[in-house]
Structure formats: structure tokens, C-alpha cells
C-alpha positions as a LaTeX table, in Angstrom:
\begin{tabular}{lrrr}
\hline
Residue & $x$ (\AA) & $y$ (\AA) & $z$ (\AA) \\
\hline
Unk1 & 106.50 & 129.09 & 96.51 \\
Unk2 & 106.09 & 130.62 & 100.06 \\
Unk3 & 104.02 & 127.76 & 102.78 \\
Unk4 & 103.02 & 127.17 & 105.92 \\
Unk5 & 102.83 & 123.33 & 106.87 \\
Unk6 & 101.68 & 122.02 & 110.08 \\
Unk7 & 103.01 & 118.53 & 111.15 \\
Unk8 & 102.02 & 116.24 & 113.48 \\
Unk9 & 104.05 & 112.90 & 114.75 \\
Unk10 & 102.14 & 110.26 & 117.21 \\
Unk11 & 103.67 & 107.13 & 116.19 \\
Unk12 & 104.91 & 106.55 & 119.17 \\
Unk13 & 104.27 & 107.93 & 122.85 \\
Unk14 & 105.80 & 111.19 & 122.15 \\
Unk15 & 103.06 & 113.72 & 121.02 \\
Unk16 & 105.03 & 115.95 & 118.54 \\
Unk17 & 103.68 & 119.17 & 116.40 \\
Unk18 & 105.60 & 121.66 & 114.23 \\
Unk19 & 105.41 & 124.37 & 112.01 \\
Unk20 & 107.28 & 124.65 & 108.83 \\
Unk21 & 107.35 & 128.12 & 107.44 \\
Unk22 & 108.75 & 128.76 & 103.95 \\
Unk23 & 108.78 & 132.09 & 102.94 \\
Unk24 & 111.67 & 133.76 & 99.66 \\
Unk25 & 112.86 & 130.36 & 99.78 \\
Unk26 & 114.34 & 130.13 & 103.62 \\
Unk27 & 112.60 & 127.33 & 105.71 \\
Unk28 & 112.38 & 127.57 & 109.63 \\
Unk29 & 110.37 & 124.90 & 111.44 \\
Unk30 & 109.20 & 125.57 & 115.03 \\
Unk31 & 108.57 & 122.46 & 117.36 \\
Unk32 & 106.65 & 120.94 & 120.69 \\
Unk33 & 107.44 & 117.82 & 122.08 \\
Unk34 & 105.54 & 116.25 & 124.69 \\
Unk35 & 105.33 & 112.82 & 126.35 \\
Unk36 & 101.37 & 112.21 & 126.49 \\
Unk37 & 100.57 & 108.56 & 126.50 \\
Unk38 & 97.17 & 108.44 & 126.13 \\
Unk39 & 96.63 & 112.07 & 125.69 \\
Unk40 & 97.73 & 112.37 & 122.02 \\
Unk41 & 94.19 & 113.77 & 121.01 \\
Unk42 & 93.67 & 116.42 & 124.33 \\
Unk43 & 97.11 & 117.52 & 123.39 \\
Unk44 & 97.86 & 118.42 & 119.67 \\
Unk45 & 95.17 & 121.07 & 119.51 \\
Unk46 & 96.59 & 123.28 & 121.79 \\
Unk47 & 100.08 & 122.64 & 120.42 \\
Unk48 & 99.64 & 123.11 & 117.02 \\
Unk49 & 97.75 & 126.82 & 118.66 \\
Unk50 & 101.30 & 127.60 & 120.37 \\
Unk51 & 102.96 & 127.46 & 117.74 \\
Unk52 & 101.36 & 129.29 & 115.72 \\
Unk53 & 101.01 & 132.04 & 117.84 \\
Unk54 & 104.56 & 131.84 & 118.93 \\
Unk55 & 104.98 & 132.69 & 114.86 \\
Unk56 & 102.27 & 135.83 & 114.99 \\
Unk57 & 99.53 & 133.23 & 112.61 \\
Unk58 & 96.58 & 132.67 & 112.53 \\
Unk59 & 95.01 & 129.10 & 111.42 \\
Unk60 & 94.20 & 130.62 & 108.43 \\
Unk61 & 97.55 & 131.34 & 107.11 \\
Unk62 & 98.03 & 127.60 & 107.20 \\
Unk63 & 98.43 & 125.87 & 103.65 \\
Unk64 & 98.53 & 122.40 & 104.35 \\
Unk65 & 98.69 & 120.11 & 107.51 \\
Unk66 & 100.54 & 117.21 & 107.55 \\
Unk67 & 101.00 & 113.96 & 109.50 \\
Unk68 & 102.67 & 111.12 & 110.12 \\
Unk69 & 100.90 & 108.09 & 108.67 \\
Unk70 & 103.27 & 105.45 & 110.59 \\
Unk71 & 103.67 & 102.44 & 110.58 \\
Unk72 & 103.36 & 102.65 & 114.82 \\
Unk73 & 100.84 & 102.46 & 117.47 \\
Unk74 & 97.08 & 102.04 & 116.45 \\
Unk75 & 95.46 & 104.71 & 118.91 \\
Unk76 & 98.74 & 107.55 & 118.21 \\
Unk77 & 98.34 & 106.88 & 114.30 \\
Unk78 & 94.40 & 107.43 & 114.50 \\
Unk79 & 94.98 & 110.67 & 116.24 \\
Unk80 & 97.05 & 112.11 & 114.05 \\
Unk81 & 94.80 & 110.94 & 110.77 \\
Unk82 & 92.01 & 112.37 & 112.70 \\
Unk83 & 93.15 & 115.38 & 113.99 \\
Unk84 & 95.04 & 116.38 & 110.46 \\
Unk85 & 91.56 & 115.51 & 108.68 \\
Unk86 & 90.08 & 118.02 & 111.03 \\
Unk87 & 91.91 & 120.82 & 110.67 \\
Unk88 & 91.92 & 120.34 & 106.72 \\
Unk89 & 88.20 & 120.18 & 106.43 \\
Unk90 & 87.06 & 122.82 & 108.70 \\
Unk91 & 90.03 & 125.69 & 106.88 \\
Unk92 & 89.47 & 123.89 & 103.56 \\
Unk93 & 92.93 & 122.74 & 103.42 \\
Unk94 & 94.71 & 119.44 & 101.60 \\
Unk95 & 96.50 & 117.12 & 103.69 \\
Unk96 & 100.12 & 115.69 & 103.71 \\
Unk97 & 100.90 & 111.93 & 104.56 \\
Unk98 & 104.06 & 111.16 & 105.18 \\
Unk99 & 105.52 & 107.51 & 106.42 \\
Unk100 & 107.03 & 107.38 & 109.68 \\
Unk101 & 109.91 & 105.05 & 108.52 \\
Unk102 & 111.16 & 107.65 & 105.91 \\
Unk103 & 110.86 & 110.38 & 108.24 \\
Unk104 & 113.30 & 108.74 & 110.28 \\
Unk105 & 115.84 & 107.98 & 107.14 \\
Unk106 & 115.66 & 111.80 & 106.74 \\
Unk107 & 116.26 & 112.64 & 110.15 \\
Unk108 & 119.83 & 110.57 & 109.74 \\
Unk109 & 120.45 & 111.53 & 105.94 \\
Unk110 & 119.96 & 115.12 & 107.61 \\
Unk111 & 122.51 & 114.35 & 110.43 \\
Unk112 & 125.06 & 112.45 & 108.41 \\
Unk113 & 125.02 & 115.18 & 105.58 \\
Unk114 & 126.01 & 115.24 & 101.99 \\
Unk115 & 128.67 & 112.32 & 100.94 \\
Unk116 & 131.28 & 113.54 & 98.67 \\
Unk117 & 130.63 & 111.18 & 95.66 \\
Unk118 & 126.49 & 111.19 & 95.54 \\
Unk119 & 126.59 & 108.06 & 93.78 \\
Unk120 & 127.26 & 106.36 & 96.68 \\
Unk121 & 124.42 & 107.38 & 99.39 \\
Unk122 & 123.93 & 104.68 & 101.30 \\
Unk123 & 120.95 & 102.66 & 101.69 \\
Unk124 & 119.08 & 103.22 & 104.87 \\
Unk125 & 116.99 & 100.58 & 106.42 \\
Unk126 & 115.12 & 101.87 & 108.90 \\
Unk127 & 114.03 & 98.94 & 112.14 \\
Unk128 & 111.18 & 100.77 & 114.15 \\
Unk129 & 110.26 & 98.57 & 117.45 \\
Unk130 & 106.45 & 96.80 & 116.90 \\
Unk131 & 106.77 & 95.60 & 120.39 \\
Unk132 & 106.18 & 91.50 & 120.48 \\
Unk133 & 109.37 & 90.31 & 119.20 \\
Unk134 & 108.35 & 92.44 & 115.70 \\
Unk135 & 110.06 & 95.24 & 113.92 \\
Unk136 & 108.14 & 97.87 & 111.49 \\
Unk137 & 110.80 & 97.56 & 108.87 \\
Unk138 & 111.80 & 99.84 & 105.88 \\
Unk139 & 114.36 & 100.92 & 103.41 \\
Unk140 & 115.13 & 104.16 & 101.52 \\
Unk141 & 117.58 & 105.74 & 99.87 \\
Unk142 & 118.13 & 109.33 & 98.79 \\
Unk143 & 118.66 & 110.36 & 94.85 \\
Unk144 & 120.44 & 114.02 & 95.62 \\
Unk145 & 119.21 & 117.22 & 93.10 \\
Unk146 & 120.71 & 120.27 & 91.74 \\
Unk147 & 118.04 & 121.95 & 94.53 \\
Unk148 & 118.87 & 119.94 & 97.44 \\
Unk149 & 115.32 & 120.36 & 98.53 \\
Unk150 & 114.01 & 118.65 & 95.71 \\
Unk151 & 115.75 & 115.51 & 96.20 \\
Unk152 & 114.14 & 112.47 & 96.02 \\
Unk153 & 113.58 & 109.30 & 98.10 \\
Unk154 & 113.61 & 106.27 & 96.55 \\
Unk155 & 111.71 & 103.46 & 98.18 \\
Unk156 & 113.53 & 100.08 & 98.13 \\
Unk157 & 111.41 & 98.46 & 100.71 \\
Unk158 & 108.17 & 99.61 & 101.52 \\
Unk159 & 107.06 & 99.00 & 105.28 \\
Unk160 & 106.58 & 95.49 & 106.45 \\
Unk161 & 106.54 & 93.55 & 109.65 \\
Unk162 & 109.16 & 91.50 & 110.50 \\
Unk163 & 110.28 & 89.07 & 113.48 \\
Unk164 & 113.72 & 90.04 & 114.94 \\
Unk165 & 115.11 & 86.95 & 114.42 \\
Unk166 & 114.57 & 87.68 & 110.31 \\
Unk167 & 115.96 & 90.55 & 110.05 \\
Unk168 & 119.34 & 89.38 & 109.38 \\
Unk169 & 118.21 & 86.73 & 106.98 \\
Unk170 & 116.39 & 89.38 & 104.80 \\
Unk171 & 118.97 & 91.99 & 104.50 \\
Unk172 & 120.96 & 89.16 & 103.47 \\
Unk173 & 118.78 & 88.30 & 100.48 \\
Unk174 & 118.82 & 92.12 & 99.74 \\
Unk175 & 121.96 & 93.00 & 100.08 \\
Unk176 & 123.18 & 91.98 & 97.04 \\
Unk177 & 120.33 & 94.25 & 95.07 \\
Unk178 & 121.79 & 97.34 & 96.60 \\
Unk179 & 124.36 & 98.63 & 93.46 \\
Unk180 & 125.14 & 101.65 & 92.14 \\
Unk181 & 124.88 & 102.39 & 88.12 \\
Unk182 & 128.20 & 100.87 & 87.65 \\
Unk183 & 127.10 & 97.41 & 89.64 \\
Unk184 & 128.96 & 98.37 & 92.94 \\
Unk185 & 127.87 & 97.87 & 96.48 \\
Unk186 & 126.20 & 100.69 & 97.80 \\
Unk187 & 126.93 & 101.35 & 101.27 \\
Unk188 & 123.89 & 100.08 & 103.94 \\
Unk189 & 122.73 & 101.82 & 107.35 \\
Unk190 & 120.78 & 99.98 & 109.69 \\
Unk191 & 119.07 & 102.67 & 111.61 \\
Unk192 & 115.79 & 103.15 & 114.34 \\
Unk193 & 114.89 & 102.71 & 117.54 \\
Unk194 & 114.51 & 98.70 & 117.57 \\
Unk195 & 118.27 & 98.74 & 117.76 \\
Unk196 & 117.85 & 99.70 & 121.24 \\
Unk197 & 115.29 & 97.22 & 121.84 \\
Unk198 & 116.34 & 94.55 & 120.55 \\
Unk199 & 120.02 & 93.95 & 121.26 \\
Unk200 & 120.48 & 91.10 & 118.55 \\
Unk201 & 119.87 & 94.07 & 116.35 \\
Unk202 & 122.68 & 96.08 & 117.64 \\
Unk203 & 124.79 & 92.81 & 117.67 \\
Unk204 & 124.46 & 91.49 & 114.47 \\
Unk205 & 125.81 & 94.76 & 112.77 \\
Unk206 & 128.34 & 95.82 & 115.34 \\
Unk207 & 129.65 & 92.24 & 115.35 \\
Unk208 & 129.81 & 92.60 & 111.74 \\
Unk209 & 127.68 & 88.82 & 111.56 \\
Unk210 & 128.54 & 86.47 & 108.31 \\
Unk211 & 127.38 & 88.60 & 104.82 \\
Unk212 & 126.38 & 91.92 & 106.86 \\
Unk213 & 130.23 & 92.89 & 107.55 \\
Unk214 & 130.03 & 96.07 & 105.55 \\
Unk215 & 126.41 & 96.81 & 107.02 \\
Unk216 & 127.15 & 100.22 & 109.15 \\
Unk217 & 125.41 & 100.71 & 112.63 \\
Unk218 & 123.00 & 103.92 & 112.67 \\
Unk219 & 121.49 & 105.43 & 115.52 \\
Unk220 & 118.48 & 104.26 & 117.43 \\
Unk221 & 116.00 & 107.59 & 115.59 \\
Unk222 & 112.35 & 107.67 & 115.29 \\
Unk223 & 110.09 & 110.00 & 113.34 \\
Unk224 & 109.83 & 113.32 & 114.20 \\
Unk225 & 107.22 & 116.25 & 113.56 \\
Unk226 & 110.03 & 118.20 & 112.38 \\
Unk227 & 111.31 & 115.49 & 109.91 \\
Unk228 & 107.46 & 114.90 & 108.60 \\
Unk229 & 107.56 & 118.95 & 107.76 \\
Unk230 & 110.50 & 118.68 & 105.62 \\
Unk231 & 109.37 & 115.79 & 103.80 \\
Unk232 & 105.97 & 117.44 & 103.66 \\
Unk233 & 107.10 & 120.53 & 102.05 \\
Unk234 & 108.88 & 118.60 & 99.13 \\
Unk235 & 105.53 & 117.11 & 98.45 \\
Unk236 & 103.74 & 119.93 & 98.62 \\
Unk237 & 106.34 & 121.71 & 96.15 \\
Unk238 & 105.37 & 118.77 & 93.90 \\
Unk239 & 101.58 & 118.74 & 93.96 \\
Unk240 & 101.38 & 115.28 & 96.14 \\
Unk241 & 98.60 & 117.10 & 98.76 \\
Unk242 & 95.54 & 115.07 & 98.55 \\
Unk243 & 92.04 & 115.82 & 99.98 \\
Unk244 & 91.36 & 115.02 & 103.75 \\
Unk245 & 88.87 & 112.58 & 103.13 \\
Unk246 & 91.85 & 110.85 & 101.15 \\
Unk247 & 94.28 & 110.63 & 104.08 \\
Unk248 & 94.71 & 106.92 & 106.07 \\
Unk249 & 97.09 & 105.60 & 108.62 \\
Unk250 & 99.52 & 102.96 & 107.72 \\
Unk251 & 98.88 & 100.45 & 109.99 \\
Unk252 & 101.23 & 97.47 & 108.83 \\
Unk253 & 99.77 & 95.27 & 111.25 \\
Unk254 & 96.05 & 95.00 & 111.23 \\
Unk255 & 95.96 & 92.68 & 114.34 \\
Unk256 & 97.67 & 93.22 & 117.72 \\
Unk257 & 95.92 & 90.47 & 120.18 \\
Unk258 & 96.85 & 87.07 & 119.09 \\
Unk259 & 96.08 & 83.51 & 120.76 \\
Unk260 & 98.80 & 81.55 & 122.24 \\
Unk261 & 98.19 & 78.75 & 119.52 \\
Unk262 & 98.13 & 81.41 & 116.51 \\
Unk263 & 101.66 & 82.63 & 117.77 \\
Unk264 & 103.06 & 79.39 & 118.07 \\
Unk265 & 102.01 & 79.22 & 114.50 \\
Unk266 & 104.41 & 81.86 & 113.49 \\
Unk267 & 101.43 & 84.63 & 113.28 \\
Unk268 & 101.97 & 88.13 & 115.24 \\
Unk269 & 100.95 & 90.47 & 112.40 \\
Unk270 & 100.20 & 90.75 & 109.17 \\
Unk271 & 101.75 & 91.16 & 106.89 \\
Unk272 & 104.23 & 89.14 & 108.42 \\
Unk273 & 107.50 & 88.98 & 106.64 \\
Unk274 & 109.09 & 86.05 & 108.23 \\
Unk275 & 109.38 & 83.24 & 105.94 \\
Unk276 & 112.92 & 84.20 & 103.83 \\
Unk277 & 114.70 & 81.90 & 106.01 \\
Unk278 & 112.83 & 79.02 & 104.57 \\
Unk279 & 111.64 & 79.58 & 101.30 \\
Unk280 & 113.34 & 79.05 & 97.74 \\
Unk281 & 112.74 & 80.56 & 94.23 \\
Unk282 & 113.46 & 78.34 & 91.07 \\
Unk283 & 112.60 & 78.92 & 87.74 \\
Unk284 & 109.18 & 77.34 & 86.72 \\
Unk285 & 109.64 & 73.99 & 84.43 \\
Unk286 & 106.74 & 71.88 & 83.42 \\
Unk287 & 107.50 & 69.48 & 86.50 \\
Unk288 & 106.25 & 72.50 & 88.77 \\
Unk289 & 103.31 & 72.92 & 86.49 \\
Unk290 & 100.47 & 70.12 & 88.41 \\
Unk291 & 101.45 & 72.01 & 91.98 \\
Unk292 & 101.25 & 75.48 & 89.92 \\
Unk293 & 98.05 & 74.71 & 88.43 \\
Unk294 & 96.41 & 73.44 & 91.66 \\
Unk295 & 97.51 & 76.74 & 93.51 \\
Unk296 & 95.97 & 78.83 & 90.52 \\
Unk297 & 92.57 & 76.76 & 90.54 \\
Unk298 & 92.31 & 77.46 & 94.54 \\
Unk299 & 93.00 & 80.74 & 94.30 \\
Unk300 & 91.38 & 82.19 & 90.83 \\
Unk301 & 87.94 & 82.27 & 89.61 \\
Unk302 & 89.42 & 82.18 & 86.35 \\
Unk303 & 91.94 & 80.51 & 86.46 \\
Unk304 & 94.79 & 80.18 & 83.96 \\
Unk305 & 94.73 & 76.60 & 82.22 \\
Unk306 & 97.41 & 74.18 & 81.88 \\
Unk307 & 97.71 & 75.05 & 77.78 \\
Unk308 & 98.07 & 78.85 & 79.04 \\
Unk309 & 100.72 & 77.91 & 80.91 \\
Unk310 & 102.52 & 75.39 & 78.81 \\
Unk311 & 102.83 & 78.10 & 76.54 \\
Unk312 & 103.85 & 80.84 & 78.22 \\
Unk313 & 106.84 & 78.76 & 78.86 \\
Unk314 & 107.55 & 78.03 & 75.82 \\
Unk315 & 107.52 & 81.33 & 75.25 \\
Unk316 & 109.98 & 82.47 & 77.30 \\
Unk317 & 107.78 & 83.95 & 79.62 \\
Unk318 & 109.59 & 84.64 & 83.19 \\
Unk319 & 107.99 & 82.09 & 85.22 \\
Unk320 & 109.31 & 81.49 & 88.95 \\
Unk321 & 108.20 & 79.47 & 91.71 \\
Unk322 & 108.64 & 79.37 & 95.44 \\
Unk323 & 109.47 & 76.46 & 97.23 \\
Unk324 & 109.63 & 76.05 & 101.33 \\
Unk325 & 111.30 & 72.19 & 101.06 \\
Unk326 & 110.07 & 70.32 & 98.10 \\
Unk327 & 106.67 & 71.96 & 98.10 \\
Unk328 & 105.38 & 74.47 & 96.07 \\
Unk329 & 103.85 & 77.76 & 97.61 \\
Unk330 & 103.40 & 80.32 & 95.36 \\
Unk331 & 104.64 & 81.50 & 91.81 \\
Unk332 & 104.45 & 84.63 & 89.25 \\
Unk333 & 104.58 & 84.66 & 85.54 \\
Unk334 & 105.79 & 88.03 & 84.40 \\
Unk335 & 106.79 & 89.23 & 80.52 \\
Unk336 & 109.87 & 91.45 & 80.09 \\
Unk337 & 108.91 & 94.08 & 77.72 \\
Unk338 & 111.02 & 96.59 & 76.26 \\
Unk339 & 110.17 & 99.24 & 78.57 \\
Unk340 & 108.32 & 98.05 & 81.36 \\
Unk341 & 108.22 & 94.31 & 83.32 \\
Unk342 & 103.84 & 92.96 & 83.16 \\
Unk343 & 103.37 & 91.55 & 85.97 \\
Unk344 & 100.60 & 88.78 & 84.45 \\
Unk345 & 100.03 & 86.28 & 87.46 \\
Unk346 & 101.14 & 85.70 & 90.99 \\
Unk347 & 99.21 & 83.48 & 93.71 \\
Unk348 & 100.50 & 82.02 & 96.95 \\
Unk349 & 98.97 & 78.53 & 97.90 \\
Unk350 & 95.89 & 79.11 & 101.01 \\
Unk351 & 98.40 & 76.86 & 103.42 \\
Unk352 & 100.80 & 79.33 & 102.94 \\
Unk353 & 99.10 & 82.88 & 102.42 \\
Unk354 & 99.70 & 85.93 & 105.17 \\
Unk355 & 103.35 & 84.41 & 105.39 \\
Unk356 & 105.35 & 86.75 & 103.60 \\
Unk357 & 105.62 & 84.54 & 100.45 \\
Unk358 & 103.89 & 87.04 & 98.05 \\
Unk359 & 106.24 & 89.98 & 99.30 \\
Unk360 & 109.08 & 87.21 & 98.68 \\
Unk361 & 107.61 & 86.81 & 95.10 \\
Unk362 & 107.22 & 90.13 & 94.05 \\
Unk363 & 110.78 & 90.86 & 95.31 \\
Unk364 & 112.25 & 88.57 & 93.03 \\
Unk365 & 110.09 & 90.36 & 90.52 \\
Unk366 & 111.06 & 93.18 & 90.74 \\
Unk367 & 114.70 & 92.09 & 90.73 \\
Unk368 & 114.40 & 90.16 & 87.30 \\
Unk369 & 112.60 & 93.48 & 86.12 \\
Unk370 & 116.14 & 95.30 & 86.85 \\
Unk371 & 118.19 & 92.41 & 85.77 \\
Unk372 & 116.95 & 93.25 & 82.39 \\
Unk373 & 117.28 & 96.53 & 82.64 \\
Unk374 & 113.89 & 97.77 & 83.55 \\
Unk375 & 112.78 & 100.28 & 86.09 \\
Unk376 & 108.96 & 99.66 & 85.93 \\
Unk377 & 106.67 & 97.03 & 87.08 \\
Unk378 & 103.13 & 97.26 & 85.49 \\
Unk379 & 100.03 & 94.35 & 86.60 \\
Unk380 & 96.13 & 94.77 & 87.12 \\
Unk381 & 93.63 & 94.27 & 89.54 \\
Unk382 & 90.39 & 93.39 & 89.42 \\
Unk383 & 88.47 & 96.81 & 91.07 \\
Unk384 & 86.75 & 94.42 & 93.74 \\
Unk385 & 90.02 & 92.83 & 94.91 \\
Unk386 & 90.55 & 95.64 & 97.94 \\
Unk387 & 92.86 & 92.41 & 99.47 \\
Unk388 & 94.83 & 92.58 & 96.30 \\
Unk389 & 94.57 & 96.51 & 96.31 \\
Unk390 & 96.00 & 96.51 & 99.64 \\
Unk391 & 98.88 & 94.60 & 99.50 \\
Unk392 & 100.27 & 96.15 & 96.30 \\
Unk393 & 100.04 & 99.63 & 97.97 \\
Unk394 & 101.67 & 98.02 & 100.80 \\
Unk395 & 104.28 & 97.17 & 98.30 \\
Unk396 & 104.77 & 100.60 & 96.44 \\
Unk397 & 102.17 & 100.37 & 93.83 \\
Unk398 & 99.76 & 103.10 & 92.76 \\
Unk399 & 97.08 & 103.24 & 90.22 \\
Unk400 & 98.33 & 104.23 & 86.98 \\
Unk401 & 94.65 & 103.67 & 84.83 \\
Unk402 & 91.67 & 101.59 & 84.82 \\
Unk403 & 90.70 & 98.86 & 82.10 \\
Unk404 & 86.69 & 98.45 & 81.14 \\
Unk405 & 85.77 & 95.52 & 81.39 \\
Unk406 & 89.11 & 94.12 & 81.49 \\
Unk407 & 88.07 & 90.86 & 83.90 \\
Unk408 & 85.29 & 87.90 & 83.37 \\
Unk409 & 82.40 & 88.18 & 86.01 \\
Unk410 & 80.55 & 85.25 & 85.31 \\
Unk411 & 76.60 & 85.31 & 83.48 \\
Unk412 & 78.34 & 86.89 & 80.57 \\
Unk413 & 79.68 & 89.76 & 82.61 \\
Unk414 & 82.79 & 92.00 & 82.69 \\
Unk415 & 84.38 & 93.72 & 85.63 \\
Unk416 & 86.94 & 96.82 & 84.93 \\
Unk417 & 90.62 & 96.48 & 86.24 \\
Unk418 & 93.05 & 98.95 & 87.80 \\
Unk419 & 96.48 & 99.21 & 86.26 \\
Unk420 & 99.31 & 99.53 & 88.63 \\
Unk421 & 102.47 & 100.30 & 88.39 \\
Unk422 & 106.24 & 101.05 & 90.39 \\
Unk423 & 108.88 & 103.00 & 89.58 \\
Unk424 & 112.29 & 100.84 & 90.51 \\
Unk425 & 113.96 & 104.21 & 90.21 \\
Unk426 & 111.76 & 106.59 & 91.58 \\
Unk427 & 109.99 & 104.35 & 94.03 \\
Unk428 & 106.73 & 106.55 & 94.43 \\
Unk429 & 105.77 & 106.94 & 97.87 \\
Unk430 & 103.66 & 104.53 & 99.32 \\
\hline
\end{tabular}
């Protein structure tokens, strides 16, 4: 299938545009770099117009236009949205996001090439600088094909935002998720540009720190327009182009100013995934059940009763809770069925939401779905939750179907629910 992608990258202060052209099956990208701080949107006009007359086209020849989605700065991720929205309404065109973070895993699968036993691609976790002490965090690893340009990505971490300091902490909780079919270790890269930011980064992987000794060092890459087009093209190839009213930047972090009191709370971003270093999961007993309860009741306007739960227990229902000390701050019932892990109930306590302790939750989740041998996570969603909505996509979820009138409303009402689902094999794109 012959195409012509354009790509833009303004995650960062570079201002980046390429153009992919695939024609009898050989790909050539041409690209323009340019440091433009501030000038992202005066700029990528006239670039993406160089290159495409350096290739003898005209705007119409284009297919698609894609763009990096981030995570990365607010005004450089807007620009790109905007612009790529642009250029696919006004030539009638669909639109290509692509997340920064795996464009930067390609960029080093693309530079370390193929390793002889496939099987063992590493996992590459990709640590992009968020300024503030914070790291845009990631990880991905590749699934090779017979057509090399089919292979897929598999997401095993979709982007979050993460203090420094937890970095090594989390990738300690992880690493022992990272196996191969037969249950071995898969090889881990620590990669992006926060390793050059943040020495501690550097440190704790050259130094080979306690648990992490295996943990190889990557280079300090970012995104590039060039990286987005590759990535872009696969899509394409697989019908993943949406609409341009569709397209959205990733943000990550929905807040960048932050009082001096709200940082000494541990607050910097959201969602913030800093709280592994203090928080426990047990399995759920009926001594957990008055603290589970209460957090269900403050959360819920339905809540679950203490007979549903008392019975889902005794049923055998996977029931976990998280603990930071003796208290309890979330948990998540979930029923392992023969083909697919239902996700039926997860709250965090109010105290302790925005903290990272539902991405700590669904984690675990996901990690007793593959303990018994499952590779899909299934829940729903009320269709007014866009909170809920949110953090799921955040997560790696998409919408798989909607239920009518799945939910009670209240005055005898119903509300319809969206069923999501994940891949653990696949990992659909966020």
C-alpha cells in the first residue's frame, strides 16, 4: 500500500517535521529540525511546505498527517494537535497519534537492531524529563513479525508521572513481571533524556543499585518526527487513522503551577505515581471488610453491600487490598474467568486519591490476570464517569462495547455503561 505521511514532533523545544514516503514497498523519510522555543506554531507550516517540495508534492498527495501526542510540554503538544487537525480537515485527511514515549523506544529498538533470539527483546522503559523533580515515564517492548514492519509494540506501562526519587522503587516492583513464555527474565533498558537530567537516574543503573543489577543503561533519546513516521505508517497499514476531530494531546500532567504547601504534600502532577515506596497489597479477608466497605460507601452511589462482599469472598472472588501502614486505601475485586480477568470493583479511599494508588491497584490486577494465565482485562464504566474514562485510557484501556442501561440512576432510572478492555499481550496503544 503506497503513502505519504507527514509527521510532526513538538514535545519538547525542538520543532521537528518529516515526510515518510512509501511507495512498491521501500520507505524514505525526509526531515527538518529546528530549535524554535516558542515558535513551534510560526514554524511547522513552512516546514512541512519544504519538504514536500524538496520531494516534487503537492499537499494533496498527502494521505495522512501524523503527530506526536506526548506526554511533554503543554504549549509544543497543542501545536502539534492543532496544526495536524488543520491540515487533516482542510485536505480531508485522517490523522495519526502517536505517543512520544514509544517513539523514543523505537528510535533505540531501531539503533540497537534485531537480537538474535527474538524471544528475548528487552523491555524498554523509556524516562522523559517533566522538569520539577518529575519524569514522564513509560515502558514498551517490541513483539518482532515475519514483515518486520508489521511488528508490534506491546505496552507494559502506559505513560505516567513519576518523582525521580521513585523510579527505582517502581522498576523494582516490575521487574519481576518482565518474563519471557518460558518464565525467564527478559532483559530491561532504561532509556530517555531524564538520564541526563537527572544524574540519580544515570547512577542507579550504571552503579548497578540493589535488584536493578541486570537493568542495562540506554541512551539519553527523545521522540523524533522521523520515529513518529515509522510508527505512523504501521498504523496506517493497520487501519488505526482516526478523524481529526478525534485527535488529543497526552498531557499526563494536567497541572504545572503548584503552591508551596500542595508540593510539600507530595503533589506536582497528576497522575502522580509516587506512592510504591509506601504502599502494600494483601489479599482481602473479612477483617479488611468495615475499612473496605467505608471506602466503597464514600466513593459509590451504589455502593456494594457488606452481604455482596461477604460473598464474593466466599466465592473465591480475587479480592485485594492496599495498605500504606495499617490503613486501608483502596481495593479491587476482580473474577478470573476462563478467558478474560472482570474487573468488577476498584475504589481508592478520598484521603488517598490522585496518589498513584489506583495505578498501584490495577497493576496488581493485571498481574493476577497473567498469573492465571490470562491476557485480557475486561470492566465497565458508567458513560458519565469521564474521571473514570480518563484514567483507564491513561492505563491502556479502550472501549470494547456499550451496555444499555447497565447502571442504576436513581428515580427508577438506568444509565448505559462502556465495556473496556486490555490486551496483556498486545497492549493496544493508548
Amino acid at each position: 500500500m503506497d503513502a505519504y505521511i507527514l509527521s510532526l514532533e513538538t514535545s519538547s523545544r525542538l520543532c521537528e517535521a518529516a515526510l515518510l514516503s512509501c511507495v512498491d514497498g521501500r520507505v524514505e523519510v525526509r526531515a527538518l529540525t529546528q530549535d524554535a522555543v516558542g515558535e513551534h506554531a510560526e514554524r511547522l507550516l513552512p516546514m512541512a511546505d519544504q519538504l514536500l517540495a524538496q520531494a516534487g508534492l503537492g499537499r494533496d498527495s498527502l494521505d495522512a498527517v501524523a503527530f506526536g501526542r506526548g506526554p511533554g510540554g503543554f504549549t509544543g503538544l497543542r501545536v502539534a494537535c492543532g496544526v495536524a487537525q488543520g491540515i487533516g480537515y482542510a485536505l480531508g485527511i485522517p490523522v495519526l497519534p502517536v505517543v512520544s514515549l514509544l517513539a523514543a523506544a523505537a528510535r533505540d529498538a531501531q539503533a540497537q537492531g534485531a537480537v538474535p533470539d527474538p524471544a528475548q527483546e528487552p523491555v524498554r522503559v523509556l524516562v522523559q524529563d517533566a522538569r520539577m523533580e518529575e519524569v514522564y515515564l513509560g515502558a514498551y517492548r517490541y513483539t518482532p513479525a515475519v514483515d518486520a514492519a508489521a511488528g508490534q509494540w506491546q505496552v507494559l506501562q502506559a505513560p505516567i508521572l513519576m518523582g525521580v526519587a521513585d523510579v527505582g522503587p517502581w522498576l523494582r516492583s516490575m521487574r519481576g513481571d518482565w518474563r519471557d513464555a518460558s518464565g525467564r527474565l527478559l532483559p530491561v533498558r532504561m532509556l530517555g533524556d531524564a538520564l541526563d537530567a537527572y544524574a540519580p537516574l544515570r547512577d542507579l543503573v550504571a552503579d548497578g543499585a540493589a535488584g536493578l543489577e541486570d537493568v542495562q543503561l540506554g541512551a539519553a533519546l527523545r521522540p523524533t518526527a522521523e520515529a513518529i513516521a515509522r510508527l505512523a505508517l504501521v498504523d496506517w497499514k493497520l487501519g488505526r487513522a482516526i478523524a481529526p476531530e478525534q485527535a488529543s494531546p497526552l498531557y499526563v500532567r494536567d497541572r504545572v503551577a503548584y503552591t508551596t504547601l500542595e508540593r510539600a504534600q507530595g503533589l506536582g502532577g497528576n497522575p502522580r505515581a509516587g506512592a510504591f515506596r509506601d504502599l502494600a497489597i494483601e489479599t482481602m479477608t473479612s477483617g479488611h471488610l468495615d475499612s473496605v466497605i467505608r471506602i466503597e460507601r464514600s466513593v459509590q452511589s451504589f455502593p456494594w453491600t457488606a452481604k455482596n462482599f461477604q460473598d464474593a469472598l466466599q466465592a473465591g472472588y480475587g479480592a485485594w487490598v492496599a495498605k500504606r501502614g495499617d490503613a486501608v486505601v483502596g481495593f479491587f475485586l476482580a473474577m478470573h474467568a476462563p478467558d478474560v480477568t472482570h474487573l468488577l470493583l476498584i475504589a481508592v479511599d478520598p484521603d488517598a486519591q490522585r496518589q498513584g494508588v489506583g495505578a498501584f491497584l490495577l497493576r496488581h490486577c493485571e498481574h493476577e490476570a497473567r498469573e492465571h494465565g490470562l491476557n485480557r482485562v475486561i470492566l465497565e464504566v458508567r458513560l458519565s464517569n469521564q474521571k473514570a474514562l480518563a484514567f483507564y485510557g491513561k492505563h491502556g484501556f479502550s472501549v470494547l462495547t456499550m451496555r444499555k442501561d447497565y447502571y442504576p440512576a436513581g428515580r427508577n432510572e438506568r444509565e448505559d455503561a462502556l465495556v473496556l478492555e486490555k490486551s496483556l499481550d498486545k497492549g493496544a496503544r493508548p
